[in-house]
mmCIF file of the N, C-alpha and C atoms, coordinates in Angstrom:
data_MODEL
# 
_entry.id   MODEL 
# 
loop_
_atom_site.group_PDB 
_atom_site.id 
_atom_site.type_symbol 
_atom_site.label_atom_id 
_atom_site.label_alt_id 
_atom_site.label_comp_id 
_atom_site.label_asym_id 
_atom_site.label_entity_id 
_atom_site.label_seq_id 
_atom_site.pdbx_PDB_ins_code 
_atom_site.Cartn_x 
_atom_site.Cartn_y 
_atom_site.Cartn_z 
_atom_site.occupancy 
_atom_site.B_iso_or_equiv 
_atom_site.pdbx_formal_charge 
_atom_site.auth_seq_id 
_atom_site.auth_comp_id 
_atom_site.auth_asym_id 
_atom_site.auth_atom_id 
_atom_site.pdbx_PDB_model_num 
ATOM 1   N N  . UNK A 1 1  ? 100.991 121.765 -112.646 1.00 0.00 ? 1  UNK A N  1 
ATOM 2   C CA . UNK A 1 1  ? 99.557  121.960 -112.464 1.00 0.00 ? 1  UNK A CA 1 
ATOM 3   C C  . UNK A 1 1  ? 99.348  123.333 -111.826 1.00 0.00 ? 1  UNK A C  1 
ATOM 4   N N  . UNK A 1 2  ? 98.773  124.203 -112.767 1.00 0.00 ? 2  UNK A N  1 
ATOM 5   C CA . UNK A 1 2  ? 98.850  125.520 -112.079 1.00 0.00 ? 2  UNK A CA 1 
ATOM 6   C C  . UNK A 1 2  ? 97.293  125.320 -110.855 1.00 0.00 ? 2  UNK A C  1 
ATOM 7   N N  . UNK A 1 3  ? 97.749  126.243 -110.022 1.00 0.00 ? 3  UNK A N  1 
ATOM 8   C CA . UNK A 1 3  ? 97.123  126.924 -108.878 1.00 0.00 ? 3  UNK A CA 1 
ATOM 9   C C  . UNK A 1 3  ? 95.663  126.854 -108.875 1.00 0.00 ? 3  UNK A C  1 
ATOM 10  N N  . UNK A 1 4  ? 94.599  126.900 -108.042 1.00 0.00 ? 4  UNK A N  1 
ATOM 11  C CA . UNK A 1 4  ? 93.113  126.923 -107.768 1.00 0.00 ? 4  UNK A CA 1 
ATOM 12  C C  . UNK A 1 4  ? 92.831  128.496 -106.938 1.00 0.00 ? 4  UNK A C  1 
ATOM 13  N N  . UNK A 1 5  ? 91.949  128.679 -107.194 1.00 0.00 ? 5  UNK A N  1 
ATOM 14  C CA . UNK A 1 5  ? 91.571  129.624 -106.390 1.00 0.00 ? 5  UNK A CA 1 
ATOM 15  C C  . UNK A 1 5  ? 90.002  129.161 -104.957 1.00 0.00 ? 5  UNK A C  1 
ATOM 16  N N  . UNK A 1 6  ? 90.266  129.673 -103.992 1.00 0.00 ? 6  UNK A N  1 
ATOM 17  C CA . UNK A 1 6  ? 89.212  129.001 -102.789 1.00 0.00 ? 6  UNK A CA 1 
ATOM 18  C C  . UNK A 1 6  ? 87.636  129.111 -103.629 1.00 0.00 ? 6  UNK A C  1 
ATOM 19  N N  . UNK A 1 7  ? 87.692  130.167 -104.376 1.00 0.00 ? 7  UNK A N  1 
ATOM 20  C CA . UNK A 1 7  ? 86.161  130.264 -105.247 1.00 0.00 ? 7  UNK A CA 1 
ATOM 21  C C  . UNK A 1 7  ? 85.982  129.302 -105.958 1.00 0.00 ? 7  UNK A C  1 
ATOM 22  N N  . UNK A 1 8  ? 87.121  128.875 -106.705 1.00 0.00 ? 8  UNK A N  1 
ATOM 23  C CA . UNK A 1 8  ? 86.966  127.788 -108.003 1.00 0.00 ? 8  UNK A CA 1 
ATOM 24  C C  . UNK A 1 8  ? 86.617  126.398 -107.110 1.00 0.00 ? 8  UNK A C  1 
ATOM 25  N N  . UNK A 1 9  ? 87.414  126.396 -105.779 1.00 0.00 ? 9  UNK A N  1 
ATOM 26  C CA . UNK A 1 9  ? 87.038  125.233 -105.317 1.00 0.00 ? 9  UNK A CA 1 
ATOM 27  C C  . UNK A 1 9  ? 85.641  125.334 -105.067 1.00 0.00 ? 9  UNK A C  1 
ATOM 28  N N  . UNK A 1 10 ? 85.441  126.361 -104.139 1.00 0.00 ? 10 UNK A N  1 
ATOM 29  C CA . UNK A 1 10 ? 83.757  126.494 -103.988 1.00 0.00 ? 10 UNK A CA 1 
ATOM 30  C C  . UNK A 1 10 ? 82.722  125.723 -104.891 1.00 0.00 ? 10 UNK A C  1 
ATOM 31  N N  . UNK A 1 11 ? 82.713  126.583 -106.053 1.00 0.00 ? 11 UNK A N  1 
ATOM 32  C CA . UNK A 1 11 ? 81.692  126.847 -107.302 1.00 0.00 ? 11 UNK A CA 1 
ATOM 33  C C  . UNK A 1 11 ? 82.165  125.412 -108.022 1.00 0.00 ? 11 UNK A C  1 
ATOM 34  N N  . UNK A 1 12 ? 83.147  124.670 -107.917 1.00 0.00 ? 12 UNK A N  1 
ATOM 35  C CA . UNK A 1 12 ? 83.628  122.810 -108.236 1.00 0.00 ? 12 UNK A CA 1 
ATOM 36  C C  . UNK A 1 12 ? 82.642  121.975 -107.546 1.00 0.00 ? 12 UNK A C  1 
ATOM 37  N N  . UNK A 1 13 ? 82.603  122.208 -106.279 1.00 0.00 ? 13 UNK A N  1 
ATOM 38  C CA . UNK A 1 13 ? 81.810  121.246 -105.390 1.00 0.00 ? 13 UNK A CA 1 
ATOM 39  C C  . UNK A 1 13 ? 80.753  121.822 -105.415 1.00 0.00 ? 13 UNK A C  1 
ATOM 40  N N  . UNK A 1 14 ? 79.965  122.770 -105.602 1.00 0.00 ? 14 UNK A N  1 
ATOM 41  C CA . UNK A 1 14 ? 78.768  122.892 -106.205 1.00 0.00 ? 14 UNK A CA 1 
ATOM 42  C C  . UNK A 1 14 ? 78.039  122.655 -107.071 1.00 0.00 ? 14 UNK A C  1 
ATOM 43  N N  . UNK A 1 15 ? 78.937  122.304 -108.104 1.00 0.00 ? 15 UNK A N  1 
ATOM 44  C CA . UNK A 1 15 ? 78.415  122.007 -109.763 1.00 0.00 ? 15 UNK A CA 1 
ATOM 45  C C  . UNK A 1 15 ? 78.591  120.509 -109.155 1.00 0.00 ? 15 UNK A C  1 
ATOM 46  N N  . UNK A 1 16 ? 79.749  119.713 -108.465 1.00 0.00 ? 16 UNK A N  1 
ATOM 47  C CA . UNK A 1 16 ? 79.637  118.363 -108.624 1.00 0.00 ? 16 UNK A CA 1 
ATOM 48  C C  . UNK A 1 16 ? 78.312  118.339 -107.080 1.00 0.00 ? 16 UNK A C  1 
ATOM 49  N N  . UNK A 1 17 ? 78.115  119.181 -106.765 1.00 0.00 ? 17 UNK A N  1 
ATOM 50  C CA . UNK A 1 17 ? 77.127  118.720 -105.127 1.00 0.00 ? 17 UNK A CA 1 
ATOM 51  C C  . UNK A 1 17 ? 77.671  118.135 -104.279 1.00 0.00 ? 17 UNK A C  1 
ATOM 52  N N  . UNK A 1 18 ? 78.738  118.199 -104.043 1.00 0.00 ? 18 UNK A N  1 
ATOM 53  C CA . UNK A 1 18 ? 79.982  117.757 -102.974 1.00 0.00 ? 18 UNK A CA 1 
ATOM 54  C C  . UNK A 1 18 ? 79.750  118.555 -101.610 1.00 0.00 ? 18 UNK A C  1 
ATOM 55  N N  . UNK A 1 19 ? 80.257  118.146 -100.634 1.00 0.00 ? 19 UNK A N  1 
ATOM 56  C CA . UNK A 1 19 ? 80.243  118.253 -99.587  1.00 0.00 ? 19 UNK A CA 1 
ATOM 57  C C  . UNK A 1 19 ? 81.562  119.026 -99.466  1.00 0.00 ? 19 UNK A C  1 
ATOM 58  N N  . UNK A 1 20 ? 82.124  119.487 -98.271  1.00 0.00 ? 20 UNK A N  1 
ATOM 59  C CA . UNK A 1 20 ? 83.741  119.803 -97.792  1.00 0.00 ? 20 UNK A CA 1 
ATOM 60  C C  . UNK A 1 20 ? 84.168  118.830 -97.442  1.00 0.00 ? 20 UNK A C  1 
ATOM 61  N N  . UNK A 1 21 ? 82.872  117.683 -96.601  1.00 0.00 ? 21 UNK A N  1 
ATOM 62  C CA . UNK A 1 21 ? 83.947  116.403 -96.361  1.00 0.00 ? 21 UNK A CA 1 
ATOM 63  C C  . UNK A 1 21 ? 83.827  115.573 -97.427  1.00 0.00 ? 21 UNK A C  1 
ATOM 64  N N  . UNK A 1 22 ? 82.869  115.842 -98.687  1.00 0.00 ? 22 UNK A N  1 
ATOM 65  C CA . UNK A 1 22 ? 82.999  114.501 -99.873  1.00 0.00 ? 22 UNK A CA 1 
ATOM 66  C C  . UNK A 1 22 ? 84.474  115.143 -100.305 1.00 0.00 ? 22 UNK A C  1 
ATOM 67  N N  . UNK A 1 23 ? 84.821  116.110 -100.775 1.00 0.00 ? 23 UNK A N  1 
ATOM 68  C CA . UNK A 1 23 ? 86.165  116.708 -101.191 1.00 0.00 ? 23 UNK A CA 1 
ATOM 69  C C  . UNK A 1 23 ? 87.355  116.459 -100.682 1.00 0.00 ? 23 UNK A C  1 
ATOM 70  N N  . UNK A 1 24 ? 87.498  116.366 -99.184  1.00 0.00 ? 24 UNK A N  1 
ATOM 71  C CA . UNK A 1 24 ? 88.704  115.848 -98.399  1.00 0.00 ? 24 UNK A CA 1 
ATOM 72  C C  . UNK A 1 24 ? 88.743  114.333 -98.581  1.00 0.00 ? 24 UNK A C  1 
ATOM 73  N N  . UNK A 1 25 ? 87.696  113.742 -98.377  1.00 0.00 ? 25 UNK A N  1 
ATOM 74  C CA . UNK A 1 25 ? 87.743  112.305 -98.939  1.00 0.00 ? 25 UNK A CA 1 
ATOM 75  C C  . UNK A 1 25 ? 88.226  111.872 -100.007 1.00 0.00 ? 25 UNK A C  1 
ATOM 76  N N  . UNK A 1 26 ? 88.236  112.801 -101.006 1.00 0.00 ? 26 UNK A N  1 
ATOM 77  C CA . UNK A 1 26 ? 88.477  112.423 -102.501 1.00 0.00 ? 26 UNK A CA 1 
ATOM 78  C C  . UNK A 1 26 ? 89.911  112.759 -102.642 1.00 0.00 ? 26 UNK A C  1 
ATOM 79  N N  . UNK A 1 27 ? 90.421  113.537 -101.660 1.00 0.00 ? 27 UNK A N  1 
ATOM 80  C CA . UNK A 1 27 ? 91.991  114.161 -101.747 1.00 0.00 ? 27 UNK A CA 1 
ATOM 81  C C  . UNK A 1 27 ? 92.715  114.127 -101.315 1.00 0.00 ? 27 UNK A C  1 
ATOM 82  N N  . UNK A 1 28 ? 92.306  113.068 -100.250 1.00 0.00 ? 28 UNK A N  1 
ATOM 83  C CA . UNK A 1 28 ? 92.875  112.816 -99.075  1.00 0.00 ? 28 UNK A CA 1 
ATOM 84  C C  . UNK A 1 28 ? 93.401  113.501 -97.798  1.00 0.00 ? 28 UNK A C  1 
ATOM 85  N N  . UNK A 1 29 ? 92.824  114.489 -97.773  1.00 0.00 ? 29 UNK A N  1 
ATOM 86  C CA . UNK A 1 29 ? 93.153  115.454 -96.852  1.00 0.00 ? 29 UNK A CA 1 
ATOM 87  C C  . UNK A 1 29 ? 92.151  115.986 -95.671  1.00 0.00 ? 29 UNK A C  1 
ATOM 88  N N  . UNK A 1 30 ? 92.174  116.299 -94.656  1.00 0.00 ? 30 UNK A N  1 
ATOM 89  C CA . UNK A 1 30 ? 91.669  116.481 -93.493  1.00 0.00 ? 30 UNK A CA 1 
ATOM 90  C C  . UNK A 1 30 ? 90.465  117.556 -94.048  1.00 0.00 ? 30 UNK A C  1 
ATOM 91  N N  . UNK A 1 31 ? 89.466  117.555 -93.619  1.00 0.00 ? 31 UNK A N  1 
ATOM 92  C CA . UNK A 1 31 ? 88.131  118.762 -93.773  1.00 0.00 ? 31 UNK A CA 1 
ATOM 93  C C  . UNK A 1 31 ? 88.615  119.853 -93.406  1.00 0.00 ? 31 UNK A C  1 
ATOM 94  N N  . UNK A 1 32 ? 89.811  119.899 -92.440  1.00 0.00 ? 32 UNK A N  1 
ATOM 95  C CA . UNK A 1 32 ? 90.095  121.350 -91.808  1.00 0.00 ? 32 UNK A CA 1 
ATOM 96  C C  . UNK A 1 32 ? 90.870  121.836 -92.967  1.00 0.00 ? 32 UNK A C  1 
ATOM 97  N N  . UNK A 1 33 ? 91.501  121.351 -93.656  1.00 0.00 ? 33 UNK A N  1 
ATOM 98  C CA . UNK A 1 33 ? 92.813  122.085 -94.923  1.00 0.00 ? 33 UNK A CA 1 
ATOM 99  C C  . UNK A 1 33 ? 91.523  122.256 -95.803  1.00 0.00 ? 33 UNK A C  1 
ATOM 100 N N  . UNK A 1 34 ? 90.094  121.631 -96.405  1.00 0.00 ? 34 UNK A N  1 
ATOM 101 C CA . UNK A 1 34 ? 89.570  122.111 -97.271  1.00 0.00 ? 34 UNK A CA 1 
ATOM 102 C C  . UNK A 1 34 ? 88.967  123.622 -96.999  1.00 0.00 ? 34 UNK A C  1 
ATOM 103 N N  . UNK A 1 35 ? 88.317  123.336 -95.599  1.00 0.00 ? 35 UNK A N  1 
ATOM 104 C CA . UNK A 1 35 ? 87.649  124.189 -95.010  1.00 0.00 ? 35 UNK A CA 1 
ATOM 105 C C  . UNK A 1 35 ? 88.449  125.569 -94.481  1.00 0.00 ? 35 UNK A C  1 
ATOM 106 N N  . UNK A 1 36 ? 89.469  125.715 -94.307  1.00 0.00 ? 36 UNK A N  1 
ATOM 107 C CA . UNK A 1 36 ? 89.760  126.763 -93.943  1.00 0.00 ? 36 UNK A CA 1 
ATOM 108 C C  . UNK A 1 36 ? 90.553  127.171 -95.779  1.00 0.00 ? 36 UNK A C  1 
ATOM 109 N N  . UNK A 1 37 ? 90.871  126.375 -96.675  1.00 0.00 ? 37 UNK A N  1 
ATOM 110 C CA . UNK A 1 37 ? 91.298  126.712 -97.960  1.00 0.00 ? 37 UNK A CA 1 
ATOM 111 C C  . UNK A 1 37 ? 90.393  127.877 -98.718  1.00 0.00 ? 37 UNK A C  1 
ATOM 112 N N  . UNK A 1 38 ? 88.968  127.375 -98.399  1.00 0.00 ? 38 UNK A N  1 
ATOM 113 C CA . UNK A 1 38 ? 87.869  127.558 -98.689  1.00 0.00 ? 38 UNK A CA 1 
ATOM 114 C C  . UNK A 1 38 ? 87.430  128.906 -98.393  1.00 0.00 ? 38 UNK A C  1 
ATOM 115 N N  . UNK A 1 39 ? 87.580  129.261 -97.025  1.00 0.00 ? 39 UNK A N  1 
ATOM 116 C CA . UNK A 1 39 ? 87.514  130.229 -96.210  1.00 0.00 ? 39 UNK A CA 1 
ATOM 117 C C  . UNK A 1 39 ? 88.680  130.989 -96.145  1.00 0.00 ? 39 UNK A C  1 
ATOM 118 N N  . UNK A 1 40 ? 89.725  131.105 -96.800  1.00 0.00 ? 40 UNK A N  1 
ATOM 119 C CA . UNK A 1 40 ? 90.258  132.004 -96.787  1.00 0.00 ? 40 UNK A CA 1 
ATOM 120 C C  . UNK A 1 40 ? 91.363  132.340 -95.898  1.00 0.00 ? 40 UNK A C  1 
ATOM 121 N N  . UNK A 1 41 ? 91.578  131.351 -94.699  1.00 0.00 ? 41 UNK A N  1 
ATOM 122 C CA . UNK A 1 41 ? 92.361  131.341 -93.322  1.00 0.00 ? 41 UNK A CA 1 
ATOM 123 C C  . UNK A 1 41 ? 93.313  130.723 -94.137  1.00 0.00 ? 41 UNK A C  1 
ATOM 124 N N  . UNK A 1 42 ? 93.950  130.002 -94.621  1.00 0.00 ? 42 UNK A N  1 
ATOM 125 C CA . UNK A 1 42 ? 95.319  129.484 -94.949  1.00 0.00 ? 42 UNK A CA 1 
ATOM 126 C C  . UNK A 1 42 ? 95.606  129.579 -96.543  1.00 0.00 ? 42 UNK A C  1 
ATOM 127 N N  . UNK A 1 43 ? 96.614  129.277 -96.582  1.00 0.00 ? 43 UNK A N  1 
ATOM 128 C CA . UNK A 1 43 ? 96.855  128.462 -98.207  1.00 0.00 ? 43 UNK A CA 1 
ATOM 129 C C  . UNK A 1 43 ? 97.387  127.471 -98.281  1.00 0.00 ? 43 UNK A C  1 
ATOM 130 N N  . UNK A 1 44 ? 97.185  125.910 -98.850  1.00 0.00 ? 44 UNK A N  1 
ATOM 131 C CA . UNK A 1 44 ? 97.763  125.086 -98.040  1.00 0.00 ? 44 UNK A CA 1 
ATOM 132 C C  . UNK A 1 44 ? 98.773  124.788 -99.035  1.00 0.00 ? 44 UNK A C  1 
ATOM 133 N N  . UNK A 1 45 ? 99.067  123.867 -98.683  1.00 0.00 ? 45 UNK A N  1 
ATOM 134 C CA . UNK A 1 45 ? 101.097 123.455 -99.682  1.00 0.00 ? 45 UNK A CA 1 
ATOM 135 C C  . UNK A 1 45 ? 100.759 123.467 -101.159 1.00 0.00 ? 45 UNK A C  1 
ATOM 136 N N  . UNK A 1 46 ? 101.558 123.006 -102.369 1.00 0.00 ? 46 UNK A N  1 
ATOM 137 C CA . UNK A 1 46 ? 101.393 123.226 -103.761 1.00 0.00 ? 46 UNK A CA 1 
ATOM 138 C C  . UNK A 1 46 ? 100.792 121.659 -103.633 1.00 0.00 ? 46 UNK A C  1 
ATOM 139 N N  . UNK A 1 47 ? 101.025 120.609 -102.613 1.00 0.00 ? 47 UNK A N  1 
ATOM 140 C CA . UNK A 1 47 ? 100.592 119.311 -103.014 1.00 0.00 ? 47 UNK A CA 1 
ATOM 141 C C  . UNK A 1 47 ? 99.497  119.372 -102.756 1.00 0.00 ? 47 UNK A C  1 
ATOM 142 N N  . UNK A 1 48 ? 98.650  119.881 -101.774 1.00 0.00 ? 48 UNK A N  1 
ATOM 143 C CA . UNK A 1 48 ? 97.264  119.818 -101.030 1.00 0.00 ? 48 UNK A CA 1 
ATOM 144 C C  . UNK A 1 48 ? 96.787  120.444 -101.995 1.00 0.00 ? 48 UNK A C  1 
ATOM 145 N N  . UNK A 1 49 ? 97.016  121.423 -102.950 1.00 0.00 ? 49 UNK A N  1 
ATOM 146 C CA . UNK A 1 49 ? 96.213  122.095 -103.690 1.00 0.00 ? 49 UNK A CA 1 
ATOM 147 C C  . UNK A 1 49 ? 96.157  121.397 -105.358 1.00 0.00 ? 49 UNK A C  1 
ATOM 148 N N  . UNK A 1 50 ? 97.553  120.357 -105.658 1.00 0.00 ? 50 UNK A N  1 
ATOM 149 C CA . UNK A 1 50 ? 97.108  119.619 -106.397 1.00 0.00 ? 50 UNK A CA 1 
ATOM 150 C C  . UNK A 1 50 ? 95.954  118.432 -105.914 1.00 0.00 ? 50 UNK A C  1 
ATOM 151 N N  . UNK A 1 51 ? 96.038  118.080 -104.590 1.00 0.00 ? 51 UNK A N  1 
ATOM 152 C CA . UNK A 1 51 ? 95.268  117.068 -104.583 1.00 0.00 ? 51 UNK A CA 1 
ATOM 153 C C  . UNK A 1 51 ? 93.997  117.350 -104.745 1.00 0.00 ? 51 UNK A C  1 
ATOM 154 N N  . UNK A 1 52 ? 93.597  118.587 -104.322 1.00 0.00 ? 52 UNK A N  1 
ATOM 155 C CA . UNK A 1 52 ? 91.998  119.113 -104.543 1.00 0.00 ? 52 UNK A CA 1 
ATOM 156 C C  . UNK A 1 52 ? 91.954  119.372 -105.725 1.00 0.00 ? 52 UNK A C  1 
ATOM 157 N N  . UNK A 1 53 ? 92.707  119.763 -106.615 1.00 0.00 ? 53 UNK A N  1 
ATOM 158 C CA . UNK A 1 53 ? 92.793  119.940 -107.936 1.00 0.00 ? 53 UNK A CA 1 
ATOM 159 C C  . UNK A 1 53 ? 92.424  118.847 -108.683 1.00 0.00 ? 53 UNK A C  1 
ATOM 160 N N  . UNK A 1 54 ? 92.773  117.842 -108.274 1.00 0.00 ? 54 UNK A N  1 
ATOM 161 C CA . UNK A 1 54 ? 93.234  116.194 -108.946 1.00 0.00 ? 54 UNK A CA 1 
ATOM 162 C C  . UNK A 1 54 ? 91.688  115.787 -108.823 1.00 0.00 ? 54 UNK A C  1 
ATOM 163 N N  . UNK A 1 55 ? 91.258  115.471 -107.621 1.00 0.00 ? 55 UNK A N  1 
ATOM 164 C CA . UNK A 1 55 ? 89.998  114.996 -107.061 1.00 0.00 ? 55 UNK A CA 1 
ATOM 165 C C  . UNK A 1 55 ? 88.747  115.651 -107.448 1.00 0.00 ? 55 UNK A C  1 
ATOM 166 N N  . UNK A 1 56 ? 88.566  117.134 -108.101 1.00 0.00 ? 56 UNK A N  1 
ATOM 167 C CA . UNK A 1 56 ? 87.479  117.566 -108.638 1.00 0.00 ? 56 UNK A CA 1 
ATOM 168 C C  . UNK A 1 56 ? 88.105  117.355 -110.275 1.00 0.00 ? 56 UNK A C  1 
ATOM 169 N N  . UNK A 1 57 ? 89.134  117.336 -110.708 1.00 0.00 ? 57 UNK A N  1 
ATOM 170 C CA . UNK A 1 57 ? 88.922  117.087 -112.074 1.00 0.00 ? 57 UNK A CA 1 
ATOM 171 C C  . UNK A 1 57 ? 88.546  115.373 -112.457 1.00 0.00 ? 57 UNK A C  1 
ATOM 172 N N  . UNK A 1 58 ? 88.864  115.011 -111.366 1.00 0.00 ? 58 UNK A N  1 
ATOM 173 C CA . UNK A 1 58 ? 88.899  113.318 -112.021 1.00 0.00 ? 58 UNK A CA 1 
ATOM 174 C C  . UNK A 1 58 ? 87.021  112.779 -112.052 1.00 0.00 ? 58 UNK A C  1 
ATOM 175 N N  . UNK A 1 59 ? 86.566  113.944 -111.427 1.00 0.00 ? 59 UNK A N  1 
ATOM 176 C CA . UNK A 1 59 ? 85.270  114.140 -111.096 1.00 0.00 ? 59 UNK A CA 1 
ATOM 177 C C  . UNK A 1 59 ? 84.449  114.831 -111.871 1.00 0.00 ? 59 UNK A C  1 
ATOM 178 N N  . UNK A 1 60 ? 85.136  115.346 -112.850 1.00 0.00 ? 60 UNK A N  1 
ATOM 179 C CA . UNK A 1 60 ? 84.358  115.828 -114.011 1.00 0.00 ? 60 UNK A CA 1 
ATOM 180 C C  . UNK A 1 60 ? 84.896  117.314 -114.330 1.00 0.00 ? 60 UNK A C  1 
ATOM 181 N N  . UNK A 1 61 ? 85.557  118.191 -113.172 1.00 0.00 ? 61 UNK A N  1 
ATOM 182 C CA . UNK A 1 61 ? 85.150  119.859 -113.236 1.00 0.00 ? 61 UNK A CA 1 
ATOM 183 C C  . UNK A 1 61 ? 86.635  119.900 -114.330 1.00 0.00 ? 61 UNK A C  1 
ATOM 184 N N  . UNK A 1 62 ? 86.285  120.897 -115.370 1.00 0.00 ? 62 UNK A N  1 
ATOM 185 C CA . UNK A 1 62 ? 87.498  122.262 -115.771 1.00 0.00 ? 62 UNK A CA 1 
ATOM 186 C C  . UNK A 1 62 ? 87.693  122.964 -115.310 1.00 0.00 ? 62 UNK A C  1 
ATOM 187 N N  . UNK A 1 63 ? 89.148  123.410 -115.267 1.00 0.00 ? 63 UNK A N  1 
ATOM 188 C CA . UNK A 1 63 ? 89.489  124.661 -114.842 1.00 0.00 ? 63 UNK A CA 1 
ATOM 189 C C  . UNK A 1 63 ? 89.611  125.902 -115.537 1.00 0.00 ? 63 UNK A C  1 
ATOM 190 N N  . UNK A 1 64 ? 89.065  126.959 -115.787 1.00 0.00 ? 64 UNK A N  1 
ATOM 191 C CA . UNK A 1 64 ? 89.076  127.727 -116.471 1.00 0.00 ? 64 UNK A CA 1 
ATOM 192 C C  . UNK A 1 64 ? 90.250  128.651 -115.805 1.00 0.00 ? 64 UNK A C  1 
ATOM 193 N N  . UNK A 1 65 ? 91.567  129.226 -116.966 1.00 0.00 ? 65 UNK A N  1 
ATOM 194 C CA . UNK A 1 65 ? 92.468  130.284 -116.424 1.00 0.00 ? 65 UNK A CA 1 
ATOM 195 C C  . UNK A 1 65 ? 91.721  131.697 -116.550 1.00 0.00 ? 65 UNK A C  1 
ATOM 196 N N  . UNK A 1 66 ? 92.359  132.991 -115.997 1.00 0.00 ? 66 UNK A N  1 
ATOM 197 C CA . UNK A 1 66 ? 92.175  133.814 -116.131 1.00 0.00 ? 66 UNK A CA 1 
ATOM 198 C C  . UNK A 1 66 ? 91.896  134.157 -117.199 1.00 0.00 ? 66 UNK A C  1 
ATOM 199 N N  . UNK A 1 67 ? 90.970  134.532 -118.118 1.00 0.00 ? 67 UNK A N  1 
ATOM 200 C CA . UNK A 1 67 ? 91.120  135.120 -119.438 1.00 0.00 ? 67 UNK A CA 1 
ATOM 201 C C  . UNK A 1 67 ? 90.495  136.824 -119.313 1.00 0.00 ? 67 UNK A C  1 
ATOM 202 N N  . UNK A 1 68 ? 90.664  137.334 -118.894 1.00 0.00 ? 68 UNK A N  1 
ATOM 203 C CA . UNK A 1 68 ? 90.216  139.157 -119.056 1.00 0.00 ? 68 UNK A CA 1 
ATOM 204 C C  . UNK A 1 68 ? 88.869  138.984 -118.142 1.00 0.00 ? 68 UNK A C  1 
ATOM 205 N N  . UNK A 1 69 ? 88.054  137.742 -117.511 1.00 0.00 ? 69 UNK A N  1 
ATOM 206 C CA . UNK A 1 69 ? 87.254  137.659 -116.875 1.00 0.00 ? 69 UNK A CA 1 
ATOM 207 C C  . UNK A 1 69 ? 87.193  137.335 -115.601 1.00 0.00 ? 69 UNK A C  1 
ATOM 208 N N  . UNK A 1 70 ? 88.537  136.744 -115.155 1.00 0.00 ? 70 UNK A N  1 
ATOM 209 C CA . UNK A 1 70 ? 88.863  135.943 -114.010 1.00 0.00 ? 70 UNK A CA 1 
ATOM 210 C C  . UNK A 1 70 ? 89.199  134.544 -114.348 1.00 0.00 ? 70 UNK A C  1 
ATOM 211 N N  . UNK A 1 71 ? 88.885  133.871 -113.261 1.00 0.00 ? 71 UNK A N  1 
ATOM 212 C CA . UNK A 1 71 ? 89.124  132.283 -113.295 1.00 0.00 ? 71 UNK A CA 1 
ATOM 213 C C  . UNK A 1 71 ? 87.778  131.819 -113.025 1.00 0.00 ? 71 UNK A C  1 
ATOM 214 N N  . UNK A 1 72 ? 87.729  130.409 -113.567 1.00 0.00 ? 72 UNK A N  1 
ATOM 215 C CA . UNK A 1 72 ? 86.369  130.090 -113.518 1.00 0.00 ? 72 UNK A CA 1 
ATOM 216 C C  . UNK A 1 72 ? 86.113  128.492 -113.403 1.00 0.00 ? 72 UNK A C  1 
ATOM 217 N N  . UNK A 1 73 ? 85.452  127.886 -113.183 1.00 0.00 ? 73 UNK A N  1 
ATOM 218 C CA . UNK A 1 73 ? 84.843  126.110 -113.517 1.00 0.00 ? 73 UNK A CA 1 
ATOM 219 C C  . UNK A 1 73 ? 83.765  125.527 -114.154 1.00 0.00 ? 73 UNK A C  1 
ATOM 220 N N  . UNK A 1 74 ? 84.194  125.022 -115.086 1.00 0.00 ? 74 UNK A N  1 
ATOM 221 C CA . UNK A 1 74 ? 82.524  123.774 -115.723 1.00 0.00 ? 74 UNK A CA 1 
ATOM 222 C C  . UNK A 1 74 ? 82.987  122.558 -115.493 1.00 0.00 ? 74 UNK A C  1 
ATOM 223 N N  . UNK A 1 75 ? 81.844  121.986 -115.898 1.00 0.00 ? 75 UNK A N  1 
ATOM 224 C CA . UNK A 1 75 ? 81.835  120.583 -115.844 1.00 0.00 ? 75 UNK A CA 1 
ATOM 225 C C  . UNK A 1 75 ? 82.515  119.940 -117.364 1.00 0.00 ? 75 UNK A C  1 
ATOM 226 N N  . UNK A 1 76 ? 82.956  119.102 -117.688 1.00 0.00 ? 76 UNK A N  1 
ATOM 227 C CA . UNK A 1 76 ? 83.499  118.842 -118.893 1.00 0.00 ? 76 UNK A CA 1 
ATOM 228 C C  . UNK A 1 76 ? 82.052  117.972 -119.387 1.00 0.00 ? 76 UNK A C  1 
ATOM 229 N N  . UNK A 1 77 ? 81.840  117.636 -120.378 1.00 0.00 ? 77 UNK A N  1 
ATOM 230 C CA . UNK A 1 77 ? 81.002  117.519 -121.088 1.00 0.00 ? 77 UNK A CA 1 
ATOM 231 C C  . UNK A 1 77 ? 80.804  115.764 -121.064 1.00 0.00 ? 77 UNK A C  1 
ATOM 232 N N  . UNK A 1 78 ? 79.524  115.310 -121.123 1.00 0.00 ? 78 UNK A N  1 
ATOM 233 C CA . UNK A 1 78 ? 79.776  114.046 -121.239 1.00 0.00 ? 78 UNK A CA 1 
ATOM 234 C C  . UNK A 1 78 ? 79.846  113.214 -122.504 1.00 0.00 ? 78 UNK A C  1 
ATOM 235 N N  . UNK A 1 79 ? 80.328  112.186 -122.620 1.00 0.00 ? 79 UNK A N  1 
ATOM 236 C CA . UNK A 1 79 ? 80.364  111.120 -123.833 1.00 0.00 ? 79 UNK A CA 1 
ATOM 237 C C  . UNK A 1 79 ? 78.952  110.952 -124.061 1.00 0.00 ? 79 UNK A C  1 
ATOM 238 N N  . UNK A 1 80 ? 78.841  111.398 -125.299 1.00 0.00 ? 80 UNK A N  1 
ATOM 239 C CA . UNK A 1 80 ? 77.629  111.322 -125.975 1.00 0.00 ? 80 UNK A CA 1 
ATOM 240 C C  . UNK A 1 80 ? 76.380  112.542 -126.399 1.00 0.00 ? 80 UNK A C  1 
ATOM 241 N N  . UNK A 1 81 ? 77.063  113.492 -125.019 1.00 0.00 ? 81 UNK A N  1 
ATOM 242 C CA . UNK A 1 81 ? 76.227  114.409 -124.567 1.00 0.00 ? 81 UNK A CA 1 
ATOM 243 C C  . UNK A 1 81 ? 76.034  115.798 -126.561 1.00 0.00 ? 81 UNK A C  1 
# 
């Protein structure tokens, strides 16, 4: 599972309207590892960053890779939509 960037998390919980603590809830991880992830003060282990990874995709978001634009997030589309 490749890597997140603190923006992608950002602009994830914005599109889903998440909180920092709805996100740690969902990932099981303390508000302080989202919040300082977020902010730029740490990087946390490859598991903490799958788990935030795990918890906004199971929630709807894509991850967009780098393509000549950066990295990026949508929402995946719904059944029916």
């Amino acid at each position: 599972m490749p890597a997140i960037t603190s923006e992608q998390s950002r602009a994830a919980r914005g599109l889903l309207d998440w909180s920092q603590t709805k996100l740690a809830a969902s990932s099981n991880l303390s508000e302080s590892t989202v919040r300082d992830f977020e902010k730029g003060r740490r990087i946390p282990s490859i598991n903490n960053i799958a788990a935030i990874r795990a918890a906004l995709e199971t929630a709807g978001v894509l991850f967009i890779d780098p393509n000549g634009n950066g990295p990026g997030v949508r929402l995946r589309d719904k059944p029916g939509s």
